[in-house]
N, C-alpha and C positions, 0 to 999 in steps of 0.2 A: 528542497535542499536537504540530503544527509549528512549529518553531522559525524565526524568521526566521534565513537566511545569512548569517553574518557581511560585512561589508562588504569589497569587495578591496579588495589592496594602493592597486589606483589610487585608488578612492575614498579610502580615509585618507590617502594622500598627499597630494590635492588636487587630481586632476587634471593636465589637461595642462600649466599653466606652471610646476611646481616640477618635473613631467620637462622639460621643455624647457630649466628653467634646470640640470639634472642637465647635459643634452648639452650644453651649453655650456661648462660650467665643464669638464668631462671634456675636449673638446676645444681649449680655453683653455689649458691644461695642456699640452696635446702640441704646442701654439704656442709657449707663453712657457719650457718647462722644457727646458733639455737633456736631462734623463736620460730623456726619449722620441723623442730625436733621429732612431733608427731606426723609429720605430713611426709617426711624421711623416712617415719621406721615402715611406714606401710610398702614401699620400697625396697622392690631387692639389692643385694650387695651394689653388683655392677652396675650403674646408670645409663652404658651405653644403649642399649634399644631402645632405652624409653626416651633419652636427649633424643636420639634418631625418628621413632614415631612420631615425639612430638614437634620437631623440622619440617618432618612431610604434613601432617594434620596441620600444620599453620601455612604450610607453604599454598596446599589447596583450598582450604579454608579463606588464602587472599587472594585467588586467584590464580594461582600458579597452577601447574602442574597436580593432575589429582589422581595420585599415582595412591595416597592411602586411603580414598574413599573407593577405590575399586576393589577394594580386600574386601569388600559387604558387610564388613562392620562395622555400625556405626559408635560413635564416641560415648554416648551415653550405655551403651550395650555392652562394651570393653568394660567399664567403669561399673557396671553394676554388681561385679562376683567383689568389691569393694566396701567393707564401712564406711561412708562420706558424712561427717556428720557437720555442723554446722559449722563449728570449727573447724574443721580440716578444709572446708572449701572458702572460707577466711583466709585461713594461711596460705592456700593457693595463688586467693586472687590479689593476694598482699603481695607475695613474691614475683608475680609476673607485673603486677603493675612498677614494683622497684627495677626490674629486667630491662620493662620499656623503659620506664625513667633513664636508663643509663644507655639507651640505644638513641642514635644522632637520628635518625630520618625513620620511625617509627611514631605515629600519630598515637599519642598519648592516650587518645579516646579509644583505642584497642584496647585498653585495659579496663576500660567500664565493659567494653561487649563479652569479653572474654571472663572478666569476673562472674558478669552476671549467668553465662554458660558455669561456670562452675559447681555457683549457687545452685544451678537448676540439677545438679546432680547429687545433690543430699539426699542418702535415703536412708538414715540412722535419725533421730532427736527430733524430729518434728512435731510435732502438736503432742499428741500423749506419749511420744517417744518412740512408737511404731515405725518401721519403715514404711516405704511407696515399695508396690509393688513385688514381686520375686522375679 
């Protein structure tokens, strides 16, 4: 007997406009809140590309449509011409976990998986202060 696959994330989500309203709100937050002050300034002026990038990277990422992994870069590789130092991927995984909090049909526990993606992109502060990598 085959069982139909559960549905993904993206489908029980709803698709693309409750992620969209996810980047938003996430990026909203690093507007309006001071305590992502520094996770802003790394940030150019306009927010649009990067609310939009990061729409499609969540959209595929749940399943949906993976129209930004076909660009062949990957998320950590984008991230890397970046300072990330332990704080700033704090402030990250703070602001996206407050984003979920405020979304109706978005499983809470995205914000642990996603924090912890975050974390994994620190390459300033670590042990003697050295980066990972060039």
């Amino acid at each position: 007997m085959n069982a139909a696959a559960p549905p993904s994330p993206y489908a029980r989500i709803g698709s693309d406009p409750p992620i969209r309203a996810l980047a938003d709100r996430f990026y909203d937050l690093l507007q309006s809140d001071p305590a992502y002050a520094d996770l802003r300034a790394i940030h150019a002026a306009g927010l649009g590309p990067v609310r939009h990038g990061l729409t499609r990277f969540l959209v595929g990422w749940l399943g949906g449509p993976r129209d930004w992994f076909k660009r062949g870069t990957c998320i950590m590789s984008l991230h890397r011409a970046f300072p990330i130092t332990p704080t700033l991927a704090d402030q990250w995984a703070t602001a996206m976990a407050c984003a979920i909090a405020g979304a109706e049909d978005i499983d809470p526990a995205m914000a642990e998986a996603l924090g912890h993606m975050a974390r994994g992109m620190i390459n300033v502060g670590l042990d003697s202060g050295a980066g990972r990598g060039a």
